[in-house]
N, C-alpha and C positions, 0 to 999 in steps of 0.2 A: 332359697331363691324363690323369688313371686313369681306370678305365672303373666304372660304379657297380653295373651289374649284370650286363651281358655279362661269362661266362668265356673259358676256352678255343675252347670250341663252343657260343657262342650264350649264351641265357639259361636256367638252368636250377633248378628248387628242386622243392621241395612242393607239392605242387596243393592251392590254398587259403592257401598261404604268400605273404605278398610276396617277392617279385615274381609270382610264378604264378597270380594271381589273377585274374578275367574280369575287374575292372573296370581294371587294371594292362593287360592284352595287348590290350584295346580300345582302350585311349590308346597303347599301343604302336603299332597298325596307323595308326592317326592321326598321329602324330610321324615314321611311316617317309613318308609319303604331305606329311607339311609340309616332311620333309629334302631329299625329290628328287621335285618337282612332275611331272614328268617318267612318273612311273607309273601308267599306264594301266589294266593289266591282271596279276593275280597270278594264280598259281596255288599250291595247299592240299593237301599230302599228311599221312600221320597215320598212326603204331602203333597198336600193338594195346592203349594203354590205356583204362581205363574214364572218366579227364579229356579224352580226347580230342575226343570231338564235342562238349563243352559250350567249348572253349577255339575249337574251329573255327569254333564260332557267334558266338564274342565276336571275333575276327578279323575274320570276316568283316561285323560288323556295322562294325566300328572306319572299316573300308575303303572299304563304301561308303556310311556318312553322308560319307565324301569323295569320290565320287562315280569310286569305285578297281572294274573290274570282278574278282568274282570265280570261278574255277572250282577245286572240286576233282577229284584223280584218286583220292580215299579213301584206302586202306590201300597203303600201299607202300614199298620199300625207301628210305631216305636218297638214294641213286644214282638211284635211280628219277626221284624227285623233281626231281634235278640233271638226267637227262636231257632230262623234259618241258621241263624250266623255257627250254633253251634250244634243244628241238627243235621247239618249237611256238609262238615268239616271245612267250614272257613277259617285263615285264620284270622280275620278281621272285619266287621262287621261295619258301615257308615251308614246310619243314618240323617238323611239331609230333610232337617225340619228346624223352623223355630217355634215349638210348641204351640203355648196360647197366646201368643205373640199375632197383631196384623198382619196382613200377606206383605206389603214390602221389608217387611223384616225374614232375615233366612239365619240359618247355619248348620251345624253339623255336630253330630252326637257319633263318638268312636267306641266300640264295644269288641273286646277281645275275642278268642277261639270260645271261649265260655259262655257268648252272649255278655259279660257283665263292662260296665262304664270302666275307663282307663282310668290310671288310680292318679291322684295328684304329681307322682313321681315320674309315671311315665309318660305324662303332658306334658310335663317341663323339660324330658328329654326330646320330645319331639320337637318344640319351641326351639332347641337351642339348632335344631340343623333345618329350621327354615333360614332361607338364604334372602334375603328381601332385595340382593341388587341383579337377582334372577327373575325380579316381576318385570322388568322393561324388558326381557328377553319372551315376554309370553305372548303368541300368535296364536289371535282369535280367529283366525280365516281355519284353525284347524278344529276346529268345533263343528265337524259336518260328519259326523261318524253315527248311525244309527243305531242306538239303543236296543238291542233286543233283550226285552220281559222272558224270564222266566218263569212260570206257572208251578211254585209249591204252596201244596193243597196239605199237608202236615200237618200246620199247627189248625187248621179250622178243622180238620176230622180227630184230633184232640180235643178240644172243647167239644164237639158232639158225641165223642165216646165219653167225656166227662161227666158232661150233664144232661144226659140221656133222660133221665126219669123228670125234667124239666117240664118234657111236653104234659105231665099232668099239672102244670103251673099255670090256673085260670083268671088271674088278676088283669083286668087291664094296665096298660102301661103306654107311654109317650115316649121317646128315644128322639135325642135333639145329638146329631152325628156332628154337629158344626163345621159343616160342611165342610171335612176332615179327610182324614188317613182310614176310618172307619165308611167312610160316605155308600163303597160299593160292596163291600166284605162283609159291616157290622147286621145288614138287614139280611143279608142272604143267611147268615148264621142263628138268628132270631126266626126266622122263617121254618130254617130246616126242625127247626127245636119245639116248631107249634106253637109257640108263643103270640099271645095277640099284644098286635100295639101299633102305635101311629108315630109314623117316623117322621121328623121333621129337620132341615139344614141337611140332607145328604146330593144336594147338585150343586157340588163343586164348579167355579166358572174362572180360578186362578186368582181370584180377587175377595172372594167371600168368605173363606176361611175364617173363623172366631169373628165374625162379621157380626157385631152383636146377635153372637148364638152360643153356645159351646158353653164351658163350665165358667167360664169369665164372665156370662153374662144370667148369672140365675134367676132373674126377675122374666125369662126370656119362658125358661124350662117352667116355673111358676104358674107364670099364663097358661100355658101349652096344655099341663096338667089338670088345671084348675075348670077350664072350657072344656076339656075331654073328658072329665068327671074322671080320674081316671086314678088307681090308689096308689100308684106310682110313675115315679119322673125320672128317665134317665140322661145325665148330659154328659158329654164325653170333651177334652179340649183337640183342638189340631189332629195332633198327633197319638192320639187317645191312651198316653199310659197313666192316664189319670181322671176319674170321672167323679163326679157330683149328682145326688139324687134329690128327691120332692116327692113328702108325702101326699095324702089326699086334700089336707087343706091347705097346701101349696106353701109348707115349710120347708127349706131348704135341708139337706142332712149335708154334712159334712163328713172329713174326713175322721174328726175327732167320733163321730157317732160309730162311723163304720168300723173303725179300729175297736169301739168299746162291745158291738156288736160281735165282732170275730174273736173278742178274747173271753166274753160270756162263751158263749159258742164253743171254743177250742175248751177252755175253761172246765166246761161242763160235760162235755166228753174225754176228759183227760188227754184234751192233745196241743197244750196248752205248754210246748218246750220251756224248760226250768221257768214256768209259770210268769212270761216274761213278756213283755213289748216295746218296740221303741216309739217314740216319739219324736217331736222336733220342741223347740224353747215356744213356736208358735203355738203349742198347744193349748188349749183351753182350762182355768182352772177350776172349774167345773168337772169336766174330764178327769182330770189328774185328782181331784177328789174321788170321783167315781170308782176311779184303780184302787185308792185306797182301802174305799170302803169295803171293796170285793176282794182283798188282800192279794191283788196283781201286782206283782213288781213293774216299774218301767223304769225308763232310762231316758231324757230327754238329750238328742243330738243336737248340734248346730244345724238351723235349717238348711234345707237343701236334701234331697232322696241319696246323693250321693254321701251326707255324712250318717243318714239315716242306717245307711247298707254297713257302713263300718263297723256302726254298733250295734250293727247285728251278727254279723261275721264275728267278730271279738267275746262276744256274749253268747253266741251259739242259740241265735233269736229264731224263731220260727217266722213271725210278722212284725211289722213295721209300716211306717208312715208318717204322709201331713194330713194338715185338715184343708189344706189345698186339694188333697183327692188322690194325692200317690200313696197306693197301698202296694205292701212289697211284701213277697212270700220267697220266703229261702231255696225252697223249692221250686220255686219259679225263674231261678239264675239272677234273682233279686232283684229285677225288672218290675218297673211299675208296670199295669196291664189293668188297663180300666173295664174292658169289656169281658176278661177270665174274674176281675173284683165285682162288677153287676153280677152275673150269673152266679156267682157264690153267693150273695146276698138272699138271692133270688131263691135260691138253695135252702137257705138257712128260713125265710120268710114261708115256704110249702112244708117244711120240717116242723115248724112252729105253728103251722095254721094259723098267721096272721098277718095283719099289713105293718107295712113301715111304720105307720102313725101309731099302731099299737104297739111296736116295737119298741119307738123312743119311747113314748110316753112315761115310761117306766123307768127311764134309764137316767138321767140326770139332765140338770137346768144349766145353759151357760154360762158364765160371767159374764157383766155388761163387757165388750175388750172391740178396740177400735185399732185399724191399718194407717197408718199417712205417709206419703212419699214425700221429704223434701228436698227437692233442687238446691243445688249449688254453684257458687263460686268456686270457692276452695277444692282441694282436695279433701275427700271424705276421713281419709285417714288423719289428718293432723286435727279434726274435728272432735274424732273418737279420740284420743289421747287425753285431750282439755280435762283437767284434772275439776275444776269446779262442774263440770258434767258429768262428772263421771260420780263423783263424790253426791251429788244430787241424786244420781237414779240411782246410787246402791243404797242413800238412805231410804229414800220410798222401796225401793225392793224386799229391802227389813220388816215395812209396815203389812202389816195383817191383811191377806187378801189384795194383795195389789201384782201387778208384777208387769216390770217395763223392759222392753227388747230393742235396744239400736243398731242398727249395722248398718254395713254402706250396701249398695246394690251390686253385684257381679254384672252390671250389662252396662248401666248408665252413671252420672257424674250427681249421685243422688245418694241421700241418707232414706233408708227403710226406719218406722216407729212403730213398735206396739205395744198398745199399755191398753190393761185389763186389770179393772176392779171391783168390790162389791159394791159399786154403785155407775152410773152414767156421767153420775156430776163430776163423783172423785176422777174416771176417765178424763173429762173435758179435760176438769183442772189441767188435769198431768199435764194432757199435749199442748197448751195452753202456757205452759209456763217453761217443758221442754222446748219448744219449739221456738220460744222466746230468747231462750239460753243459743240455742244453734243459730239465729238468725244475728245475732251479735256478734258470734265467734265469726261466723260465715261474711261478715263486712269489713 
């Protein structure tokens, strides 16, 4: 059975759009609470959008006309979230954010007693006991209930019992909070830690979230860096379980860097579980040389962090990742956590006595490899089936140094492409002539 509205990560649209709508996520919190009678007590975190507190209200109402207790911790990281949820015996955790997504886009991310995302199976049981002729029964005049914030300080006196030995960490550094879920938390913890650096995007105003800032926009962090002289760049998105850096000449590092960073690293002190990492198909073939050459095993999942986690759990993975910026540690309830991945970094960089740029430098070159989103008509799926497309990208897949990825998108009525080669031009071609192939099926 397909899922109807759950994507990749959770539920996600337009605020005011179905599914994102108060009288929709109130029958939501009612259907999760009819799937697993079982839940007691939630806890409610939330970015920094301006849909925010009115969808917190409609949750929280959904919950307890079932008679579900709730508490929120207000504005906080994705991880943050993950941590309460299971260091303070919740059994169910919501996070309401739409990541790196604009601010009139919202939704919701569900994380069990464990902290970890709900598994394909039991999103679709919660899907089948939303009642949708229960949404014209839903009264907004009951939306006048007062929020009160709870204040756990936990998971920040964790990172500073972590990275304690931090404070002799003297590199300058820029931190771009995207005016996020990190905006008021991420500096006070950088502060506590001695840390110099120049913060920038952390005044949230409900409307400026990934406001050309944040990891979606790196030509932002680039600047930032590059004017500050400064030998590191950090950018976090939204809802920060995912972040992007910039070395001193205002190169971008990626996910693919940090991942080959932490298994050098684990690698080399033997803590490197069955000498293993996940990836995503998005990876870079550069990258994926790189593992070779260092005789790391990996395992590439279907993108998305939640199928990253699968094949980590399966494999008994220690880390995992995209080159989007979600880096996942097992021990971390397998929660992306962009600001516990910088401070490891960070870690690893005073460990080495070195900067970022000396760090890559050494590490490997990427394939030329290009993104394109295209629009449709059609449904995405009878697209993907087309046997002469399909028959097309697996012969170029065959060819040496090439490799082409199509999928539909989990949010919108759009085909995602990525093709990466040992050249720019063979790239062009590709998209060039796939693109050609889609725009004909698609008429």
């Amino acid at each position: 059975m397909k899922k109807k509205y759950f994507g990749t990560d959770g539920i996600r649209g337009s605020f005011g759009e179905f599914p994102i709508t108060l009288s929709f996520l109130e029958n939501l919190a009612s259907s999760i609470r009819k799937t697993n009678k079982n839940i007691k007590k939630v806890i409610i975190g939330k970015d920094t959008r301006e849909s925010c507190d009115l969808i917190e209200k409609a949750i929280t109402l959904g919950f307890k006309k079932n008679n579900v207790e709730i508490d929120s911790c207000g504005i906080v990281s994705t991880p943050i979230l993950s941590f309460n949820t299971r260091s303070f015996g919740y059994d169910l955790g919501i996070m309401i954010s739409a990541s790196h997504n604009p601010f009139n886009d919202n939704g919701v991310k569900i994380f069990n007693r464990n902290g970890e995302k709900l598994t394909d199976i039991e999103e679709i049981e919660i899907e089948k006991n939303i009642n949708l002729s229960e949404l014209n029964n839903f009264d907004e005049s009951k939306l006048t209930q007062k929020i009160l914030v709870k204040n756990y300080i936990d998971y920040e006196n964790n990172l500073l019992n972590r990275f304690s030995k931090l404070s002799d960490f003297h590199q300058e550094m820029v931190v771009d909070f995207a005016n996020g879920s990190l905006s008021y938390i991420g500096p006070r913890i950088l502060k506590k830690l001695n840390l110099g650096f120049k913060k920038y995007s952390c005044q949230p105003n409900g409307k400026n979230i990934n406001k050309e800032c944040g990891a979606m926009y790196p030509n932002f962090l680039t600047q930032k860096t590059l004017q500050s002289k400064a030998k590191l760049g950090i950018s976090f998105d939204g809802d920060a379980d995912r972040v992007m850096f910039c070395d001193e000449n205002g190169k971008i590092i990626d996910g693919d860097f940090v991942l080959a960073i932490l298994a050098m690293f684990l690698q080399k002190s033997d803590s490197l579980k069955n000498n293993l990492i996940v990836s995503t198909q998005m990876s870079n073939l550069g990258f994926r040389d790189f593992l070779k050459k260092k005789k790391i095993n990996f395992i590439l999942s279907k993108v998305g962090d939640r199928y990253v986690i699968e094949e980590m759990k399966k494999n008994n993975c220690l880390v995992g990742g995209e080159p989007s910026g979600h880096i996942i540690f097992s021990e971390n309830s397998y929660c992306g956590d962009g600001i516990y991945t910088a401070l490891l970094l960070m870690e690893i960089l005073h460990q080495e006595k070195c900067t970022l740029k000396q760090m890559c430098d050494d590490i490997f070159v990427k394939v030329p490899q290009k993104l394109i989103n295209f629009k449709l008509k059609r449904n995405p799926e009878d697209i993907l089936k087309d046997s002469q497309l399909n028959n097309f990208i697996n012969n170029k897949n065959n060819e040496n140094k090439c490799d082409i990825l199509l999928r539909k998108s989990g949010t919108e009525n759009l085909l995602r492409l990525m093709v990466q080669a040992k050249s720019i031009n063979i790239v062009d071609r590709l998209i060039e002539e796939i693109l050609f192939i889609i725009k004909e099926l698609d008429e």
